[in-house]
N, C-alpha and C positions, 0 to 999 in steps of 0.2 A: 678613814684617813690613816697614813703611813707612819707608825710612830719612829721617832729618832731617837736612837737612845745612847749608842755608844759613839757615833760620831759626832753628836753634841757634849756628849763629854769629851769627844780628844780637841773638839774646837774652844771650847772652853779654860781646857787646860793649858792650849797652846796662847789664847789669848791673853797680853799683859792688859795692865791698869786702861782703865778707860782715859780717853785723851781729846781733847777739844779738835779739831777741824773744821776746815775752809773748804766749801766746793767751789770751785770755778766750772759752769757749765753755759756751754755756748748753744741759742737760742736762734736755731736757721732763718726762720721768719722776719725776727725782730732786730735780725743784724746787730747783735749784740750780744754781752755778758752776762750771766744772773752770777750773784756770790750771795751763798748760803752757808751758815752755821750749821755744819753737820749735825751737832750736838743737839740743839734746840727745832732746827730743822725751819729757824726763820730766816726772811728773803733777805740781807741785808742791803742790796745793791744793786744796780744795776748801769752798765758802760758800754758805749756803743765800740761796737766791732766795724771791722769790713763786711762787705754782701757775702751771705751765706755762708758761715761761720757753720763749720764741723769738727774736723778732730783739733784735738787739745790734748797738751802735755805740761808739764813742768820743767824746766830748765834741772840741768844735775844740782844745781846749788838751791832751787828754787826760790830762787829771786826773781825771776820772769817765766812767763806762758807762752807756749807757741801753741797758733791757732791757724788752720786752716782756714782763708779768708777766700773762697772756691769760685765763686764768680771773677772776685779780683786775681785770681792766679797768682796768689803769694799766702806765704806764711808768714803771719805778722807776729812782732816780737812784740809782750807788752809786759811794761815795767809791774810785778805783783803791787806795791806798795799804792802807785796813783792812777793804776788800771789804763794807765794810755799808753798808748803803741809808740814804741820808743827804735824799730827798725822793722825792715825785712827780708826774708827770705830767697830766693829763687824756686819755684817749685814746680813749675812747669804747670801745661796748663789746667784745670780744675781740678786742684787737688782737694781730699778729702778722707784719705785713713792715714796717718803719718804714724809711724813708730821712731822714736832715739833711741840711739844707742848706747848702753850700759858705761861707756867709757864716756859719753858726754860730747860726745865730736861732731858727728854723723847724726843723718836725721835720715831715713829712707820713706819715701813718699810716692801713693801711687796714683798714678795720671790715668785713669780710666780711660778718654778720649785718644792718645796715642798710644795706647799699650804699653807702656813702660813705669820702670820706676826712677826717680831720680835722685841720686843722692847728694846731700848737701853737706859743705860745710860751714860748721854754725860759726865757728873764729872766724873765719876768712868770709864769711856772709855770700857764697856764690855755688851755686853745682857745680860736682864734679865729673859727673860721668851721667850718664843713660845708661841704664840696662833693659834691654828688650824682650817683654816678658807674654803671658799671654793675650788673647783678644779681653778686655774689662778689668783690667787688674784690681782688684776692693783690698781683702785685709791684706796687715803687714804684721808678721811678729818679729820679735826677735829674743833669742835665747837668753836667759840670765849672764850666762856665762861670755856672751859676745859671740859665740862661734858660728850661729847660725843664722842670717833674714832672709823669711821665707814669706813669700808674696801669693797671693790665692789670686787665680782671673775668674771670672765669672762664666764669660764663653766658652773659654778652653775646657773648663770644668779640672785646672790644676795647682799642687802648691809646687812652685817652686824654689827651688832649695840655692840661695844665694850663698856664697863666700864672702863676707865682706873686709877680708885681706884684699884681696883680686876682685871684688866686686863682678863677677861672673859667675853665670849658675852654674853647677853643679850637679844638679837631678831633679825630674819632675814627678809627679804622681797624681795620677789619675784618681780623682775623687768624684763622687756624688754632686747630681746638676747645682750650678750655682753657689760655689764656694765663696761665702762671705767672709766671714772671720777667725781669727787662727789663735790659737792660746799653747805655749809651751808647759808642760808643768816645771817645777818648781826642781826637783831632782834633772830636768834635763834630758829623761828618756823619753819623753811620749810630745806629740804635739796633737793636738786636740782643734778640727776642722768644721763648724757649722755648714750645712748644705742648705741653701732656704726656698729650694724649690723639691726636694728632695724630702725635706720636713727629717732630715737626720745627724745626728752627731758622728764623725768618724774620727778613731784614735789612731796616731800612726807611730810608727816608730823612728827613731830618730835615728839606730844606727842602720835598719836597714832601708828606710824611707819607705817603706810600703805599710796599705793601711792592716791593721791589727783586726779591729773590730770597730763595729757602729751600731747605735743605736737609731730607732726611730721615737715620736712621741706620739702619745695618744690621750686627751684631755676628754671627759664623760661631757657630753655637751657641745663639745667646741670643733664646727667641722675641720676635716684636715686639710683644706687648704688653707684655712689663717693660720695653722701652725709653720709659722716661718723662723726660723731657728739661726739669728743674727749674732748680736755681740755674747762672746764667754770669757769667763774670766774663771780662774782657777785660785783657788783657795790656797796659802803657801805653806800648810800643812801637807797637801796631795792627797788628802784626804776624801776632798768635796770640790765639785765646780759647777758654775752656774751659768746657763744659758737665757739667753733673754730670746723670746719664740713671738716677737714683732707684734699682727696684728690679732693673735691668738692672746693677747693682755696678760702673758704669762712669766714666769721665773723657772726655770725645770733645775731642780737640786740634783744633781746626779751624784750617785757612791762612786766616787774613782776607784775603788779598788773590787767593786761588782761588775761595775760600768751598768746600772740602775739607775732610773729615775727615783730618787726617797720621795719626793713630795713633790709638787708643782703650787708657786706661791701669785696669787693674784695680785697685781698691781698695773697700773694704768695703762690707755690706750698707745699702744703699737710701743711696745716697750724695746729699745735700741740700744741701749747701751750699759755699761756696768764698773759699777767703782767697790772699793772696801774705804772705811775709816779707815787710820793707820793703825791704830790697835785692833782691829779687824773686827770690832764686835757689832759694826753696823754694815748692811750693803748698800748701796744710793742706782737705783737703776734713773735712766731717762726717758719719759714717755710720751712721744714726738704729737702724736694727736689730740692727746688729752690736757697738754700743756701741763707738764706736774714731772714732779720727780717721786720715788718713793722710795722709802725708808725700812728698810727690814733689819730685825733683829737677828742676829748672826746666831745665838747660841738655840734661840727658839726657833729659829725660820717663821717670824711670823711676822707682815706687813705692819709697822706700827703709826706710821704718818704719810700725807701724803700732803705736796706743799707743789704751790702754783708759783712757775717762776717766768711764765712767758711762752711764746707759740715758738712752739716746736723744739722742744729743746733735743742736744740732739748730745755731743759729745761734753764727756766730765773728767776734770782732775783734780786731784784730792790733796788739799796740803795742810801738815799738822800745825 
């Protein structure tokens, strides 16, 4: 095994006081909400959603959730406080990765089935535009800074590079088969592409939009076709980021600044998705087959609990 030594020290470092948390994770199957205690890592609740509940976010204020409601073709608004749906959205039709925008306005959302994304506005409660992007559109990021949403398709096998002044693209880039999901770092130079048919990670740059480098993964045991290499999430140090590798039941820690796998953490079946605590010292992945979320400790990288909240859970957001 891979010892960690000094990037568990700079995550340590960079970590403040440990802090209590709320998960809000939405439960495909069971057309509804699980809300867990980060902390304790027990289930406290549970509230029905619309059919096929996927992505989820927090409002800028977060005082409400917005939750892909995917069968329904809307993004439903639910009050944090009484868990009920208190509006919604326009989001065209089965939506399913949504990213907001840093300023709180905009919500860009991708419609798989017509190839586009649409974006919304959340005051005035109506879309404003299509943009027409590749054949499958899945992940959406967007830059800390606001300057960039950048939308991966799956057929195309591209991300491309929105303006969200002019809401028009700007450049494409050819990536590795089946572009899932997209993570910007933290400084804003690199954006970071899961490939899940591909089984690799590729890092691109941001000023010249072309890819840099990529990794593959390789697990002693685990054939490489279940290594499917979905949701990432990047550590806000830039230090470390984590890839959730589906039905390979894995976590891959990559060194950002090697571009190495350090360690690959085991947790639950068909692992999809990825949150931090807000004091960053826990990660919460979702594990869609196994029905369970799991708990890893950030400074140790080691799986500490694993807590049943319902079939299929699929997207998570995290409020202190």
């Amino acid at each position: 095994m891979i010892k960690i030594t000094l990037i568990t020290l700079a995550l340590l470092i960079s970590s403040p006081m440990s802090l209590a948390d709320t998960l809000y994770i939405t439960l495909e199957k069971d057309n509804a909400l699980a809300v867990v205690d980060g902390e304790t890592g027990k289930l406290l609740k549970t509230a029905p959603l619309g059919q096929r509940p996927r992505g989820i976010a927090l409002s800028e204020d977060e005082t409400q959730l917005y939750v892909a409601a995917s069968d329904d073709d809307t993004i439903q608004i639910i009050d944090i406080k009484t868990l009920k749906v208190v509006g919604n959205l326009p989001a065209g039709e089965d939506p399913e990765t949504f990213r907001l925008h840093p300023a709180g306005q905009f919500i860009y959302v991708s419609n798989e089935d017509d190839n586009i994304v649409t974006v919304i506005d959340v005051d005035k409660k109506e879309a404003v535009t299509e943009i027409a992007v590749g054949v499958e559109p899945e992940g959406i990021a967007v830059s800390d800074d606001g300057q960039w949403v950048v939308n991966t398709s799956e057929t195309t096998n591209m991300v491309h590079w929105i303006d969200p002044v002019s809401n028009t693209i700007k450049d494409n880039t050819l990536v590795d088969p089946r572009p899932r999901a997209a993570a910007f770092s933290t400084n804003g130079s690199a954006l970071y592409v899961t490939s899940e048919i591909a089984g690799t990670l590729s890092k691109l740059n941001v000023d010249t939009k072309q890819v840099e480098t990529k990794i593959g993964f390789k697990i002693p045991g685990v054939d490489k076709e279940l290594i499917q290499p979905v949701g990432v999430l990047v550590h806000p140090n830039d230090k470390l980021l984590f890839v959730a590798l589906g039905p390979a039941n894995r976590v891959a820690v990559v060194n950002m600044q090697t571009f190495k796998v350090e360690k690959y953490l085991l947790v639950g079946q068909r692992v999809w998705n990825l949150a931090f605590s807000p004091d960053l010292k826990r990660l919460y992945t979702t594990n869609g087959v196994s029905n369970d979320i799991s708990i890893v400790d950030v400074a140790s990288l080691k799986v500490t609990k694993s807590v049943r909240v319902g079939h299929y859970p699929w997207g998570i957001a995290v409020k202190k």
